[in-house]
PyMOL Python script that loads the backbone (N, CA, C, O; Angstrom):
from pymol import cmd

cmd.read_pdbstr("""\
ATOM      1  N   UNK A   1      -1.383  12.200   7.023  1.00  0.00           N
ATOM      2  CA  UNK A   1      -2.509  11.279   7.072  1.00  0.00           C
ATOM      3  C   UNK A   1      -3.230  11.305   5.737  1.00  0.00           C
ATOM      4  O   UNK A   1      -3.313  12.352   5.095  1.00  0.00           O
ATOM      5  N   UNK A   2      -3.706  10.264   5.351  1.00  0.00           N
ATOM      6  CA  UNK A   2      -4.383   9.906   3.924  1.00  0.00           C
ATOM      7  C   UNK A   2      -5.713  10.586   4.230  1.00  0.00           C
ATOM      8  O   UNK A   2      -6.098  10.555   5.399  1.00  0.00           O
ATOM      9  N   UNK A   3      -6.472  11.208   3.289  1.00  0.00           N
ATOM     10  CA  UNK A   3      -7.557  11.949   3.646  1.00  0.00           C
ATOM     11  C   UNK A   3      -8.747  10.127   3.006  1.00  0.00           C
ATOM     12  O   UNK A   3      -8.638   8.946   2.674  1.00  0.00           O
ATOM     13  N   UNK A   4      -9.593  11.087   3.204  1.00  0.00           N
ATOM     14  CA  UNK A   4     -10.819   9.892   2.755  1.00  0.00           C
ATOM     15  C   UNK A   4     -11.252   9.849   1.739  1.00  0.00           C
ATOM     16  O   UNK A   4     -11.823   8.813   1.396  1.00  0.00           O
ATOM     17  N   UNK A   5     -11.144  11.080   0.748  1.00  0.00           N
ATOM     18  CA  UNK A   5     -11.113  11.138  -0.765  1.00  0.00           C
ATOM     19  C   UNK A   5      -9.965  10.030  -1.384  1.00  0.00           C
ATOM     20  O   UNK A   5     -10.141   9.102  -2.173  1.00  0.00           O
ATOM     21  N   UNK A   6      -8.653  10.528  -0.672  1.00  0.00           N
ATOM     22  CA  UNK A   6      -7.543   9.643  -1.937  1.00  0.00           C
ATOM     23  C   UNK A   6      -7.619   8.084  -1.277  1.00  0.00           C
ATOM     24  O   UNK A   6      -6.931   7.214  -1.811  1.00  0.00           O
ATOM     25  N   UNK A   7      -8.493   7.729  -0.068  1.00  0.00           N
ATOM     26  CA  UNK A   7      -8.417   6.302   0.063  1.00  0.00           C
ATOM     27  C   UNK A   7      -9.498   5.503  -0.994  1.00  0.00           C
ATOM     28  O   UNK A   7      -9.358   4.383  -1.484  1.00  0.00           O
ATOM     29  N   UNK A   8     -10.791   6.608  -1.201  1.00  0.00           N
ATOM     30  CA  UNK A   8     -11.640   6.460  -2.400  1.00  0.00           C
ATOM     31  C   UNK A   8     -11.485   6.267  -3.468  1.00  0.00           C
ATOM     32  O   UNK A   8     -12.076   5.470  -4.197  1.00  0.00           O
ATOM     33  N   UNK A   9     -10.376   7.226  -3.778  1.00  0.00           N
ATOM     34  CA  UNK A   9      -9.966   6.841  -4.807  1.00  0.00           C
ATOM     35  C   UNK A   9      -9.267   5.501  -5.671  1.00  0.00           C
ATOM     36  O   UNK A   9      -9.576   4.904  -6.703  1.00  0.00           O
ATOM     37  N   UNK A  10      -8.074   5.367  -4.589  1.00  0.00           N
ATOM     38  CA  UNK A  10      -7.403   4.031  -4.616  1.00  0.00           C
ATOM     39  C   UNK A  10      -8.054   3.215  -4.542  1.00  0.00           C
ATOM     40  O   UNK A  10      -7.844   2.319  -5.360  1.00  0.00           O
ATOM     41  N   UNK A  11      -8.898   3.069  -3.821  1.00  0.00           N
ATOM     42  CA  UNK A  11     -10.002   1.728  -3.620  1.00  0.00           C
ATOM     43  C   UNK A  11     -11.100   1.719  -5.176  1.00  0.00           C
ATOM     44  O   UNK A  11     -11.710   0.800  -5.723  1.00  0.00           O
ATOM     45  N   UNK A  12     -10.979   3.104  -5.484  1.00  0.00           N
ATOM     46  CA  UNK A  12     -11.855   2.850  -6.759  1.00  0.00           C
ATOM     47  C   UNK A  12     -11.204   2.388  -8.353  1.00  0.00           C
ATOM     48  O   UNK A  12     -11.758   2.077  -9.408  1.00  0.00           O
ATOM     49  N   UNK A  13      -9.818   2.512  -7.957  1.00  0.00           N
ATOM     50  CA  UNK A  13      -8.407   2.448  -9.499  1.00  0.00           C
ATOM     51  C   UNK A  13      -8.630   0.858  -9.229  1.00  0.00           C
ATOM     52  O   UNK A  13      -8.810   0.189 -10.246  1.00  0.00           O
ATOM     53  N   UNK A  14      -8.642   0.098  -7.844  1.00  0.00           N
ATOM     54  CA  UNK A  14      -7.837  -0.928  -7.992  1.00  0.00           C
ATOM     55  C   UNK A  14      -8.682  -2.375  -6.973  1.00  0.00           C
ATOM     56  O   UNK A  14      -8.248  -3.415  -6.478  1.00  0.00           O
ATOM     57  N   UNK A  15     -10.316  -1.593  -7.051  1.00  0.00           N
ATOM     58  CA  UNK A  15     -11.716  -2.569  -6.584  1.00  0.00           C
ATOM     59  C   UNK A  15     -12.055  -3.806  -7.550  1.00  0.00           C
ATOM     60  O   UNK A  15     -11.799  -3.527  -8.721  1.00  0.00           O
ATOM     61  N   UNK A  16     -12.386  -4.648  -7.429  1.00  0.00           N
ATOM     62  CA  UNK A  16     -12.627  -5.961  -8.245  1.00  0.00           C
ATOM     63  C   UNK A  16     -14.072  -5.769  -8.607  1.00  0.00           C
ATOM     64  O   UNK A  16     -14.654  -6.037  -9.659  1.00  0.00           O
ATOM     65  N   UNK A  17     -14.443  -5.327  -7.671  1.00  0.00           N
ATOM     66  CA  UNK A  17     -15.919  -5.012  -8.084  1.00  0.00           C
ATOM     67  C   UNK A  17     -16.594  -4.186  -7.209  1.00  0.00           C
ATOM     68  O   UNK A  17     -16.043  -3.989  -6.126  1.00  0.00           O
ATOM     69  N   UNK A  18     -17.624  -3.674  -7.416  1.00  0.00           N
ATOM     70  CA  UNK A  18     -19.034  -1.858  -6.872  1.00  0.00           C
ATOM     71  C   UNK A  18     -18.110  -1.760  -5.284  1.00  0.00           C
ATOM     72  O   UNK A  18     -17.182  -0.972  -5.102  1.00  0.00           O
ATOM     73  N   UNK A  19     -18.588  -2.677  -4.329  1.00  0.00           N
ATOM     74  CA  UNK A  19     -18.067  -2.131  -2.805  1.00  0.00           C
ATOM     75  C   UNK A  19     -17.160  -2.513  -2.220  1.00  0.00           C
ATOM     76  O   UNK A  19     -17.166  -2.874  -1.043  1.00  0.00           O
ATOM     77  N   UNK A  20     -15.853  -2.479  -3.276  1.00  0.00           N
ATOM     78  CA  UNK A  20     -15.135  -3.239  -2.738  1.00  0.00           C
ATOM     79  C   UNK A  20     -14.031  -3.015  -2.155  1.00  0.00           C
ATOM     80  O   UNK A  20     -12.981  -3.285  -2.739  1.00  0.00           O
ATOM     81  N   UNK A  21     -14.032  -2.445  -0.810  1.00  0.00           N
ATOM     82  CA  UNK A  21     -13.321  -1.616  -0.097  1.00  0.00           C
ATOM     83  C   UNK A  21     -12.136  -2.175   0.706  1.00  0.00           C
ATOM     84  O   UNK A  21     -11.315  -1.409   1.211  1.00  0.00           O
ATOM     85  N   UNK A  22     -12.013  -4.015   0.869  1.00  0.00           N
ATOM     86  CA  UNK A  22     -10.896  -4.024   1.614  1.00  0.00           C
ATOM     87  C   UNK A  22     -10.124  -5.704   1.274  1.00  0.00           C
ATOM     88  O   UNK A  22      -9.596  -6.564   1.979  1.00  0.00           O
ATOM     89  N   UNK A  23     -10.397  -5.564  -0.072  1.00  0.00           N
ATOM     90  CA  UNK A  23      -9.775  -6.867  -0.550  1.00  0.00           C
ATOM     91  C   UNK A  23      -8.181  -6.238  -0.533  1.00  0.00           C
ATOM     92  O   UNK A  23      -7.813  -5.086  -0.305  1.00  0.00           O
ATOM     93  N   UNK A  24      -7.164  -7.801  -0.959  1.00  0.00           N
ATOM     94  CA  UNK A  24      -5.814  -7.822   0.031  1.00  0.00           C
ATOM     95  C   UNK A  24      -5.065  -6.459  -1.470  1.00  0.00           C
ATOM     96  O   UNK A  24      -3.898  -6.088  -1.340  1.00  0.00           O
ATOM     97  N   UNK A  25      -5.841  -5.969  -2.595  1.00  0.00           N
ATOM     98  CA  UNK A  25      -5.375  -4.987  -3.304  1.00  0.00           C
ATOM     99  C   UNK A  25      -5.397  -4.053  -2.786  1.00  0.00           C
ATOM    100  O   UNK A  25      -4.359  -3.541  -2.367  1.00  0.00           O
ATOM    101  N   UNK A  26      -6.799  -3.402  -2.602  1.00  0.00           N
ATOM    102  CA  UNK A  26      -6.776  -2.385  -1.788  1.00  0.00           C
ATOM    103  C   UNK A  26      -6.451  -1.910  -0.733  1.00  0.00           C
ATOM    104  O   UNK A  26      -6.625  -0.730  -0.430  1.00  0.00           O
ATOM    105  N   UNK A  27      -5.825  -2.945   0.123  1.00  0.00           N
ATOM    106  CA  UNK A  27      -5.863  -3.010   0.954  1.00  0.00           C
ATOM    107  C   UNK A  27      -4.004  -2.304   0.764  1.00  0.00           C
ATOM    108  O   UNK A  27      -3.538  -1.302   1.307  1.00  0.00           O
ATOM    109  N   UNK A  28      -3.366  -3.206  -0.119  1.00  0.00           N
ATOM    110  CA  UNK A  28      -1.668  -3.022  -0.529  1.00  0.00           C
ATOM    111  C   UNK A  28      -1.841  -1.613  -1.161  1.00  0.00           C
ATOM    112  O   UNK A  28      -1.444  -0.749  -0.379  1.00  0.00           O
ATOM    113  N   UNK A  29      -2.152  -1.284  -1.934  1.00  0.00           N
ATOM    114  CA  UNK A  29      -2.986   0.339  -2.572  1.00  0.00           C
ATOM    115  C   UNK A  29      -2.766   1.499  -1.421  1.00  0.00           C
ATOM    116  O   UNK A  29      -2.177   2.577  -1.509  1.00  0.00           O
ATOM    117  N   UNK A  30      -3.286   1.039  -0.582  1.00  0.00           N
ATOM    118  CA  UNK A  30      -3.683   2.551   0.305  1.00  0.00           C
ATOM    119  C   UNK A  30      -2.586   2.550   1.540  1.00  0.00           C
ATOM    120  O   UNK A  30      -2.374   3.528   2.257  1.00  0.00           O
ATOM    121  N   UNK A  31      -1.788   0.995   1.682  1.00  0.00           N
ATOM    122  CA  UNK A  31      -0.476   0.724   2.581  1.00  0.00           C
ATOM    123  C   UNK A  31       0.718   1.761   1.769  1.00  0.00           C
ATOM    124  O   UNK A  31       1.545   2.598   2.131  1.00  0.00           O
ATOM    125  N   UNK A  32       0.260   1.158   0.466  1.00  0.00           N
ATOM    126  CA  UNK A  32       1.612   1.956  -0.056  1.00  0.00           C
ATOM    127  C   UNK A  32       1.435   3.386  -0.472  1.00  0.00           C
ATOM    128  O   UNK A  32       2.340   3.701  -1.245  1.00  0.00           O
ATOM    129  N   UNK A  33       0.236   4.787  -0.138  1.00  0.00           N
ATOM    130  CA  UNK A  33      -0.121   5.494  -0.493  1.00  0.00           C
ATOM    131  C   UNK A  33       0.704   5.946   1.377  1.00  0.00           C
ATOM    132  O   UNK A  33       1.619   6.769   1.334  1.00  0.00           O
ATOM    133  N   UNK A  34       0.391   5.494   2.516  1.00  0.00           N
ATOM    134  CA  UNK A  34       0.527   5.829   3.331  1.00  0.00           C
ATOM    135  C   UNK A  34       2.077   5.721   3.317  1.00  0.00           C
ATOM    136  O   UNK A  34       2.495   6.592   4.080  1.00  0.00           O
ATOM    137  N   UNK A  35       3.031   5.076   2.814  1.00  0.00           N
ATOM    138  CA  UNK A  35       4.343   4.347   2.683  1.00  0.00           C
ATOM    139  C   UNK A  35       4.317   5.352   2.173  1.00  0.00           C
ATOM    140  O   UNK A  35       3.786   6.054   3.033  1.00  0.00           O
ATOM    141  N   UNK A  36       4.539   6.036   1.258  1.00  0.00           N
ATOM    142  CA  UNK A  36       4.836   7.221   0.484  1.00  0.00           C
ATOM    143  C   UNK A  36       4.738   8.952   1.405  1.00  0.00           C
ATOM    144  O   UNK A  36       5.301  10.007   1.113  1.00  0.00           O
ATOM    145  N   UNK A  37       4.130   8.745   2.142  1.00  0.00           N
ATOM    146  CA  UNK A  37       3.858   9.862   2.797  1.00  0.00           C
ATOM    147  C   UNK A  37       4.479   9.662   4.420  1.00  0.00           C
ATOM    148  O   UNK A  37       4.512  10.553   5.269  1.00  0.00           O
ATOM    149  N   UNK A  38       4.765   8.806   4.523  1.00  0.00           N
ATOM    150  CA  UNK A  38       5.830   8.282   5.875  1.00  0.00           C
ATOM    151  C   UNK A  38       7.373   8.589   4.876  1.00  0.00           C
ATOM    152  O   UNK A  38       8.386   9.219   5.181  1.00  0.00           O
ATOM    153  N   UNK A  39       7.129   8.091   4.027  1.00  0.00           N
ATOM    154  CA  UNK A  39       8.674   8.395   3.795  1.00  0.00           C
ATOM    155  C   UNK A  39       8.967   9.497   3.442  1.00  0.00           C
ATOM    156  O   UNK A  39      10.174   9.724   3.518  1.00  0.00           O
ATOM    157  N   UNK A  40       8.125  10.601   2.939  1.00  0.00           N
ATOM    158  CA  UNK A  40       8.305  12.162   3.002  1.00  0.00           C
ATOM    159  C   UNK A  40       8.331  12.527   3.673  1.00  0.00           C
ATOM    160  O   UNK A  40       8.914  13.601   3.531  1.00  0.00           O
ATOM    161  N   UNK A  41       7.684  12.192   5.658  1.00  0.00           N
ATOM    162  CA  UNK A  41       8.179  12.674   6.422  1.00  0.00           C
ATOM    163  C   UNK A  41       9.427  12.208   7.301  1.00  0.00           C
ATOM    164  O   UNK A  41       9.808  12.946   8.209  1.00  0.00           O
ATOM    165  N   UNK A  42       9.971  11.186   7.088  1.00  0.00           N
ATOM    166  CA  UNK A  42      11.202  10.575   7.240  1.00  0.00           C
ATOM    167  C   UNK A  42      12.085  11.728   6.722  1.00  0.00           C
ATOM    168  O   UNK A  42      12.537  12.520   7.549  1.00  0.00           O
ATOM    169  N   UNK A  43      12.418  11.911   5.155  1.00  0.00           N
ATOM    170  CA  UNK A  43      13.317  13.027   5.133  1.00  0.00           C
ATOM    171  C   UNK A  43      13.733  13.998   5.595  1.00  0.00           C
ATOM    172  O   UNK A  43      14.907  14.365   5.644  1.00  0.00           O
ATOM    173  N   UNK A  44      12.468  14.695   6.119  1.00  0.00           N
ATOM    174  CA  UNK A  44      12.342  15.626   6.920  1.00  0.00           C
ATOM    175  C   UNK A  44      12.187  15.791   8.122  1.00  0.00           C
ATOM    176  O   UNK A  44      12.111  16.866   8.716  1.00  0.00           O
ATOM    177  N   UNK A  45      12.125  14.573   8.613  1.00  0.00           N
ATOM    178  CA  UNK A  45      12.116  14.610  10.175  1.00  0.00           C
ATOM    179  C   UNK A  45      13.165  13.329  10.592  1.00  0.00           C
ATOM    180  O   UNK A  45      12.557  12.300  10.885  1.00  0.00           O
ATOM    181  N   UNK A  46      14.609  13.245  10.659  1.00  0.00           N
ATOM    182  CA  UNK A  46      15.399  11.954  10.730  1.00  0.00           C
ATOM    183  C   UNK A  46      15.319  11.400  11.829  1.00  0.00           C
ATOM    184  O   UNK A  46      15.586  10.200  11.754  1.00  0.00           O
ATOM    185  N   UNK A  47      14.968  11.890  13.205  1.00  0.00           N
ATOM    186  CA  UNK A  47      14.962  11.648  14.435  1.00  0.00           C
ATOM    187  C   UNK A  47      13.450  10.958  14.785  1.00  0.00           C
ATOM    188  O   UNK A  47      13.136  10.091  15.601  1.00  0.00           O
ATOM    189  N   UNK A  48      12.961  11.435  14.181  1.00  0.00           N
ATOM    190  CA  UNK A  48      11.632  10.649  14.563  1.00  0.00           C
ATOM    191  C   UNK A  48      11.535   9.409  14.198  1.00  0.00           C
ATOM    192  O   UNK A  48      11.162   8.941  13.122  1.00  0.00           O
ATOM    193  N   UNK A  49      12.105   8.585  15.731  1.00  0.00           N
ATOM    194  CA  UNK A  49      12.208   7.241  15.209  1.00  0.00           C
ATOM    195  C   UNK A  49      10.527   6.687  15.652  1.00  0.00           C
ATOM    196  O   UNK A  49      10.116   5.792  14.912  1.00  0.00           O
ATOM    197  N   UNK A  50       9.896   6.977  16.376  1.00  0.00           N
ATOM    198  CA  UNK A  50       8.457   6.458  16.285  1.00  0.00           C
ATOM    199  C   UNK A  50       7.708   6.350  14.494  1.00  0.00           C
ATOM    200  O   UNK A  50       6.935   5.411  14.308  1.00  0.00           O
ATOM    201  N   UNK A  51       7.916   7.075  13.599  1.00  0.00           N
ATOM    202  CA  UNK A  51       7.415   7.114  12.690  1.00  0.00           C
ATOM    203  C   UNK A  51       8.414   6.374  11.357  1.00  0.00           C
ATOM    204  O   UNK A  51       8.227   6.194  10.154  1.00  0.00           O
ATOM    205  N   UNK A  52       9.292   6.147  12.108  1.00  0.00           N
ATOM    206  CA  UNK A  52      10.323   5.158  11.452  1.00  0.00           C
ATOM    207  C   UNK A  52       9.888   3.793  11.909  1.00  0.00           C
ATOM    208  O   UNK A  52       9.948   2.841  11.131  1.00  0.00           O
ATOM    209  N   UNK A  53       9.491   3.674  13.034  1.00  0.00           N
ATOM    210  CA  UNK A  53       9.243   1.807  13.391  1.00  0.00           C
ATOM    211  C   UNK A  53       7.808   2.027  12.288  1.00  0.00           C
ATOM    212  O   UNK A  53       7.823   1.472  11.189  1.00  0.00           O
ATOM    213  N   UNK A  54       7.049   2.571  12.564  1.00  0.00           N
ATOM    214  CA  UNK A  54       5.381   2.532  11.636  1.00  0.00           C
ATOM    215  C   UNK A  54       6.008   2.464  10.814  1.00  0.00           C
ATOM    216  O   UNK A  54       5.977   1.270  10.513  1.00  0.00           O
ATOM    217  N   UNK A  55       6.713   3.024  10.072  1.00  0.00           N
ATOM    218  CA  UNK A  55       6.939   2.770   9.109  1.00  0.00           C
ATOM    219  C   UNK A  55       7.289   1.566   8.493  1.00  0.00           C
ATOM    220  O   UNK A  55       6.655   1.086   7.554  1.00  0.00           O
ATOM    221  N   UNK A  56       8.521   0.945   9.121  1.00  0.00           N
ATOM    222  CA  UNK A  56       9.343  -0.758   8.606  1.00  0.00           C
ATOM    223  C   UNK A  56       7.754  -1.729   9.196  1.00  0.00           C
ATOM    224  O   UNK A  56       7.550  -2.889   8.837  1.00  0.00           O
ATOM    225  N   UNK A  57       6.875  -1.009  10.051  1.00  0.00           N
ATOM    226  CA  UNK A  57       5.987  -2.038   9.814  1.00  0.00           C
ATOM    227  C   UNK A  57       4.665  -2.452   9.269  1.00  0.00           C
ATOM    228  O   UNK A  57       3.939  -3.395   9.586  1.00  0.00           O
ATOM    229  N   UNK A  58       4.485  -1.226   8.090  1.00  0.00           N
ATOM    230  CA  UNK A  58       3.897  -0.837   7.499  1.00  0.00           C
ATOM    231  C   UNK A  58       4.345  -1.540   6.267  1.00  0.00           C
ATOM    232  O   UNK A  58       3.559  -2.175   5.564  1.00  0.00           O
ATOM    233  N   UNK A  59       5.513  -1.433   6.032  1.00  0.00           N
ATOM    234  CA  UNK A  59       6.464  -2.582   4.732  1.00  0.00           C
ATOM    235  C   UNK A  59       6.438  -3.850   5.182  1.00  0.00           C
ATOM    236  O   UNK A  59       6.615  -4.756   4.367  1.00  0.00           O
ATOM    237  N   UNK A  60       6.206  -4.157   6.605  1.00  0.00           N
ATOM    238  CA  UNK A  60       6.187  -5.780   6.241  1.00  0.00           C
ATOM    239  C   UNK A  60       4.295  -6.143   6.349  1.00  0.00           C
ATOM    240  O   UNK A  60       3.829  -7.192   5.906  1.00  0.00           O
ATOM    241  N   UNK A  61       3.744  -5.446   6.773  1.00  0.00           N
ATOM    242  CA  UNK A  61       2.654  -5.796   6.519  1.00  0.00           C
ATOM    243  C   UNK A  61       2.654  -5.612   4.791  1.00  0.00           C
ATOM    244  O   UNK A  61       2.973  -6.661   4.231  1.00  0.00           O
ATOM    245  N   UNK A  62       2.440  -4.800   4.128  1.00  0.00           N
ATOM    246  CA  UNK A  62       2.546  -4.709   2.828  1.00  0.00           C
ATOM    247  C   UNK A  62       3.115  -6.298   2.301  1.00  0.00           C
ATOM    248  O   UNK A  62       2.485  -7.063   1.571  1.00  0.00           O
ATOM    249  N   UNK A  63       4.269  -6.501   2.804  1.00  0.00           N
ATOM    250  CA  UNK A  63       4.982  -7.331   2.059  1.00  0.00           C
ATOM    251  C   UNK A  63       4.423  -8.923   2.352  1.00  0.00           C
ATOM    252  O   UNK A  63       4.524  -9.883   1.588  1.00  0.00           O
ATOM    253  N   UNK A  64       4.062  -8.903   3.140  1.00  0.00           N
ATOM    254  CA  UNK A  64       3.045 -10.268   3.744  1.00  0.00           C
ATOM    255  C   UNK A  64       1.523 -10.257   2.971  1.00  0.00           C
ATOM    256  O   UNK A  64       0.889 -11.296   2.789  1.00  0.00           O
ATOM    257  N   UNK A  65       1.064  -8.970   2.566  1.00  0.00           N
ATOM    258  CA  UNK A  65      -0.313  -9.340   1.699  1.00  0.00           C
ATOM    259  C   UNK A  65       0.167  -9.336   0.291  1.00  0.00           C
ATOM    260  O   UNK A  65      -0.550  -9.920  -0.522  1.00  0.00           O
ATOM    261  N   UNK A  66       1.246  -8.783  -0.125  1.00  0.00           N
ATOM    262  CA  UNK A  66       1.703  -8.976  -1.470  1.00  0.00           C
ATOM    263  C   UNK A  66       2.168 -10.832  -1.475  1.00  0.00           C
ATOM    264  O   UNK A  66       1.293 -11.494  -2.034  1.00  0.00           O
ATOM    265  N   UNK A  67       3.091 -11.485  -1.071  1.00  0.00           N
ATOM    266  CA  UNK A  67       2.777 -12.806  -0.691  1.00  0.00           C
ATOM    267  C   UNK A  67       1.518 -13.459  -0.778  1.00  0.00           C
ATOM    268  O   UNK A  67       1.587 -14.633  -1.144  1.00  0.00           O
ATOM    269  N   UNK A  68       0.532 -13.065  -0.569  1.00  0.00           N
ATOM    270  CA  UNK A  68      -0.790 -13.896  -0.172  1.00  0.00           C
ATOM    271  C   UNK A  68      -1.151 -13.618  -1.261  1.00  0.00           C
ATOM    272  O   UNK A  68      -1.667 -14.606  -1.783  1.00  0.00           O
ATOM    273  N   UNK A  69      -1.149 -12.535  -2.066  1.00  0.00           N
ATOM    274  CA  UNK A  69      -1.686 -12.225  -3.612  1.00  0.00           C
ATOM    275  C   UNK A  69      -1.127 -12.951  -4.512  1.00  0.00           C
ATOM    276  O   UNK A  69      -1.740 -13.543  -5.400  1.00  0.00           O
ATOM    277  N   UNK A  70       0.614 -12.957  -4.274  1.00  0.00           N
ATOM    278  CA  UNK A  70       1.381 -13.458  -5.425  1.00  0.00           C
ATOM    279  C   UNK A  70       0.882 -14.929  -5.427  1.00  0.00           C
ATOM    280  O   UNK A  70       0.675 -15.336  -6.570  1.00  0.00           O
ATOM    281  N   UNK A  71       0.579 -16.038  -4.219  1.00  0.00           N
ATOM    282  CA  UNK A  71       0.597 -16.671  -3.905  1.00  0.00           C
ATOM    283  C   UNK A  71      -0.913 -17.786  -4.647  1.00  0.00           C
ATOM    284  O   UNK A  71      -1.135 -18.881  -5.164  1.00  0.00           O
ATOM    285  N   UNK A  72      -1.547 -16.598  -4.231  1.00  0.00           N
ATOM    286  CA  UNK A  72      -3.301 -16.836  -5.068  1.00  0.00           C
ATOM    287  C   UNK A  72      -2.863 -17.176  -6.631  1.00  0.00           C
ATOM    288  O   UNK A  72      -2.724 -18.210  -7.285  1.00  0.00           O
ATOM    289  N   UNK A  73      -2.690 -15.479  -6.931  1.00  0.00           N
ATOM    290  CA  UNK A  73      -2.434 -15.361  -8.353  1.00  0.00           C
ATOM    291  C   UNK A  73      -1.776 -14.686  -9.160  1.00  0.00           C
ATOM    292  O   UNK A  73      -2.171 -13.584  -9.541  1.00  0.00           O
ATOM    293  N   UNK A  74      -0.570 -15.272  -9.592  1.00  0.00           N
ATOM    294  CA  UNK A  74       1.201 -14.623  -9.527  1.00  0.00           C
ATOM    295  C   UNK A  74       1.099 -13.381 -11.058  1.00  0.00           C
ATOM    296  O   UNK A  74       1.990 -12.594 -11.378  1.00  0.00           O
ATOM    297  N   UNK A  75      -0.382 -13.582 -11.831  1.00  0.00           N
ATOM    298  CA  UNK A  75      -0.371 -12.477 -12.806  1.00  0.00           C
ATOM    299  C   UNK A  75      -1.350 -11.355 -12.075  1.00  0.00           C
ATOM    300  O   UNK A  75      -1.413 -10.303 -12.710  1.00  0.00           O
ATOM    301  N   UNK A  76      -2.107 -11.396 -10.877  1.00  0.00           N
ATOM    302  CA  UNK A  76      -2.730 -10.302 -10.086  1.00  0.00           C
ATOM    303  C   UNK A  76      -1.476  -9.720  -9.529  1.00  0.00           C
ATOM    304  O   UNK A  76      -1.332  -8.522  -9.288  1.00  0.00           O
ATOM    305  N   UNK A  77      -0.778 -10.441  -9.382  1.00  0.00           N
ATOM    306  CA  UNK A  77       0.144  -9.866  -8.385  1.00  0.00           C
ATOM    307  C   UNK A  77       1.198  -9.227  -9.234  1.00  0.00           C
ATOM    308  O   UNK A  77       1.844  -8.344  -8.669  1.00  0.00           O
ATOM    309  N   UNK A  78       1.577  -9.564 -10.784  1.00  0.00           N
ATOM    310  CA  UNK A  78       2.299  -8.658 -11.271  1.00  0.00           C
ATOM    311  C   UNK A  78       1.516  -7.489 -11.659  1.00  0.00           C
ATOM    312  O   UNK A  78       1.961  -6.370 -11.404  1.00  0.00           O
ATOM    313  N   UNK A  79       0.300  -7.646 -12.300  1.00  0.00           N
ATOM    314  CA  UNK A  79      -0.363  -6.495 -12.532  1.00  0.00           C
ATOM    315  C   UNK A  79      -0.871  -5.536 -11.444  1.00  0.00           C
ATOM    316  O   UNK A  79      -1.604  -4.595 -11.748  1.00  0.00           O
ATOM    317  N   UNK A  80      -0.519  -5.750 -10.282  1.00  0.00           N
ATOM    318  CA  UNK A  80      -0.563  -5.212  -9.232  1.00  0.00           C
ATOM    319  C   UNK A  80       0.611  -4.255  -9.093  1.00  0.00           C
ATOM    320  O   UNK A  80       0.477  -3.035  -9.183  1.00  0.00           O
ATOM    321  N   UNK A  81       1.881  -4.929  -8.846  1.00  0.00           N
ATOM    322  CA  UNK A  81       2.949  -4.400  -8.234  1.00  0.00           C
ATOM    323  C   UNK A  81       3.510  -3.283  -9.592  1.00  0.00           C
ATOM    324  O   UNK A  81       4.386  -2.423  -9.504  1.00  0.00           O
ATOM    325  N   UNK A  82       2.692  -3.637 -10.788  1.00  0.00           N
ATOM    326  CA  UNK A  82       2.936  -2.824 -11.912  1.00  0.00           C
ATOM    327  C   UNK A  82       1.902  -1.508 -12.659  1.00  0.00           C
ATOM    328  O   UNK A  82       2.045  -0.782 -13.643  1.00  0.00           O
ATOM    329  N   UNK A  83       0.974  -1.649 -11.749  1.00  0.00           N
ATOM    330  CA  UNK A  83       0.082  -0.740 -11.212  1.00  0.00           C
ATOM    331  C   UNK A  83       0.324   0.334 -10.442  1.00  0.00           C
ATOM    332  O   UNK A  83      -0.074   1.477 -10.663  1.00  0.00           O
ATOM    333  N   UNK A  84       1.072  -0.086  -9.406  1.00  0.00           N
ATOM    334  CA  UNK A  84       1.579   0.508  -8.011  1.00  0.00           C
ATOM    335  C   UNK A  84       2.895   1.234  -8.448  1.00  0.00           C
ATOM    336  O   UNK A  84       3.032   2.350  -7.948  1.00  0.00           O
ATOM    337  N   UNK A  85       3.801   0.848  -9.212  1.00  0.00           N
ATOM    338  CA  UNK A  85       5.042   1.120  -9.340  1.00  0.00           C
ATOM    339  C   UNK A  85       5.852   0.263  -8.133  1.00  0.00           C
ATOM    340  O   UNK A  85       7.072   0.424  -8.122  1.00  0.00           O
ATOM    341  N   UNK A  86       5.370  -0.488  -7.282  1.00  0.00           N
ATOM    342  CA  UNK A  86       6.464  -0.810  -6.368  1.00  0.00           C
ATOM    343  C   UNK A  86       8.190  -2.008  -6.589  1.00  0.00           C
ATOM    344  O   UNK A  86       8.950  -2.496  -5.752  1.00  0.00           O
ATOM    345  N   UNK A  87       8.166  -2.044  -7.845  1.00  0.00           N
ATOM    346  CA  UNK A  87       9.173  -3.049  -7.888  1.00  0.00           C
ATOM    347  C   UNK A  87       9.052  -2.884  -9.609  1.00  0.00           C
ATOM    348  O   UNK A  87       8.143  -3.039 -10.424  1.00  0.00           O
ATOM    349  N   UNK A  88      10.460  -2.492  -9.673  1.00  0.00           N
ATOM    350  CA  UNK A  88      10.719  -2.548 -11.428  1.00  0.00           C
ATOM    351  C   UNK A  88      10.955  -4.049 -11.866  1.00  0.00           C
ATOM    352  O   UNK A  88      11.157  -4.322 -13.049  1.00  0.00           O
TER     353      UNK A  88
END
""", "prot")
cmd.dss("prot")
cmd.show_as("cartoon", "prot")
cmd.util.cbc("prot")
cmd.orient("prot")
């Protein structure tokens, strides 16, 4: 589980502006912070398919607000996904 410091954080690398806690960045930010830590326990746990469905639907939510970003504004959305590391 993401503690409440590193969601602070992320929300503070990648806020548009002072309170800006749940625009569709931050929002992709702290999906893919949790994506990262589902998939460390994936390795280690192969059977746990409950945390395998959260998971694939955790990537399409991700992948549906990355859409709505690219969609707005296709240089937020590279400087986003190049921020994130999610796509070389």
């Amino acid at each position: 589980m993401i503690t409440s410091e590193k969601k602070a954080g992320i929300a503070k690398d990648l806020q548009t502006h002072k309170n800006d806690t749940g625009s569709p960045a931050v929002q992709v930010g702290i999906m893919t912070a949790r994506i990262a830590e589902l998939t460390d326990h994936m390795k280690a746990n192969k059977h746990d398919f409950a945390a395998r469905r959260a998971l694939l639907q955790l990537v399409g939510k991700r992948k549906r607000l990355l859409k709505y970003i690219a969609a707005g504004s296709g240089e937020e959305y590279l400087t986003l996904i190049k921020k994130l590391g999610i796509r070389r």
